[in-house]
C-alpha positions in Angstrom: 2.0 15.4 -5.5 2.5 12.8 -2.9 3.9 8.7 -3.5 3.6 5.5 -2.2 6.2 3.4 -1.5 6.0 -0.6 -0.9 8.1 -1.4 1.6 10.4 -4.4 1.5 10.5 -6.6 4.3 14.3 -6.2 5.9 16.7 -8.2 7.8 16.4 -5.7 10.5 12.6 -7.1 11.1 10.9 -4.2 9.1 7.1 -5.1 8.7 7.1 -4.3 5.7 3.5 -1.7 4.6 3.0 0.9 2.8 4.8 4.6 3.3 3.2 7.5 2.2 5.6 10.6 1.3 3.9 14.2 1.2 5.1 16.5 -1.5 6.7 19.5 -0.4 8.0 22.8 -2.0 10.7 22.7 -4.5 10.4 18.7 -5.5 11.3 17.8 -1.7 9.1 15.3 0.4 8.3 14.5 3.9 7.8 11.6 5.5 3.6 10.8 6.1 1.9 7.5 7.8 3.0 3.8 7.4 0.3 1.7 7.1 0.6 -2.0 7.8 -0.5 -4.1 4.8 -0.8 -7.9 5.3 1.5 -9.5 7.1 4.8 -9.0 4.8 6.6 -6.9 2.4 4.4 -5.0 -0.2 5.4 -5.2 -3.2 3.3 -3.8 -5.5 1.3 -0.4 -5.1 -1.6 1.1 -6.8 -3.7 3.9 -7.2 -7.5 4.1 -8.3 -10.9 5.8 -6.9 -11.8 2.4 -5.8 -14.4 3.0 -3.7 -15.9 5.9 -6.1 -15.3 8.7 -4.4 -13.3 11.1 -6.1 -10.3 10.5 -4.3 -7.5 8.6 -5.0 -7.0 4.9 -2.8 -4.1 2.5 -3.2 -3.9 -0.9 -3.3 -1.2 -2.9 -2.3 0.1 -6.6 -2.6 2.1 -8.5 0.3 3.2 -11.7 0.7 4.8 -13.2 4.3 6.8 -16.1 2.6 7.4 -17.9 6.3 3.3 -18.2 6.9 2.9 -18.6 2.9 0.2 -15.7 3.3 -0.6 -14.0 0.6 -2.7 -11.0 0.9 -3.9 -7.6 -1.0 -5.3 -4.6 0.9 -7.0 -1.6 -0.1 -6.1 2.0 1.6 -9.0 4.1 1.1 -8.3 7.6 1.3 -9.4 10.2 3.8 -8.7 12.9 1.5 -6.4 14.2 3.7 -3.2 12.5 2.2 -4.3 10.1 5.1 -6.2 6.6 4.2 -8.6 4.5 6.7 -7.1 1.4 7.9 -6.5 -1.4 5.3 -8.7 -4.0 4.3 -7.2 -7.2 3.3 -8.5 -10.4 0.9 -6.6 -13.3 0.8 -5.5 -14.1 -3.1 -4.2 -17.0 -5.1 -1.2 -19.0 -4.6 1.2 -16.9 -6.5 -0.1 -13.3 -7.8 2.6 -11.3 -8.9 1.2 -8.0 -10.2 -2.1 -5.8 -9.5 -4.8 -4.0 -12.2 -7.6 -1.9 -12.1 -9.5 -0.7 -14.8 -13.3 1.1 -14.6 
C-alpha cells in the first residue's frame, strides 16, 4: 500500500504538492514523485477512480495565501504508482475540505 502526503508550504520556500510514498517490505516506505499542485501548500488529499478507470486518482486542495489563489487538482493515475500531470480548477473563496461520492 502506498500514501499521499500534502505538503505544507515551509519557511524554507517548499512549494508545497503532493508526495507519493511507495510501500515497501516489512511496513517501510520509499520516497516516489512530488507532484506540483496549485501554486501553494496542499492541504487536503483524496483518493477516488475519478476518471473511471479502475485505478485509484487523488485529488488535492491548495491555497497560495500571498496571490489569494485557491485551487484543487486532480492526479490521475498511471497505474504505475505514478499519476499524469495535475489538472487544476479554480474554487470558491474559502473551501476547506474535499468529497467524492459515486
Amino acid at each position: 500500500m502506498d500514501v499521499a502526503v500534502g505538503n505544507g508550504l515551509l519557511y524554507t520556500g517548499d512549494p508545497g504538492g503532493v508526495s507519493i510514498l511507495l510501500g515497501g517490505p516489512g511496513g517501510t516506505f520509499t520516497k516516489g514523485a512530488t507532484y506540483l499542485a496549485g501554486s501553494g501548500p496542499v492541504y487536503t488529499v483524496m483518493a477516488g477512480d475519478f476518471d473511471g478507470d479502475g485505478r485509484l486518482d487523488l485529488a488535492g486542495h491548495s491555497w497560495q495565501v500571498r496571490r489569494a489563489e485557491r485551487r484543487d487538482c486532480d492526479l490521475l493515475a498511471n497505474g504505475d504508482g505514478t499519476f499524469k500531470a495535475p489538472v487544476t480548477f479554480p474554487t470558491a473563496t474559502s473551501p476547506v475540505a474535499l468529497a467524492f461520492a459515486i
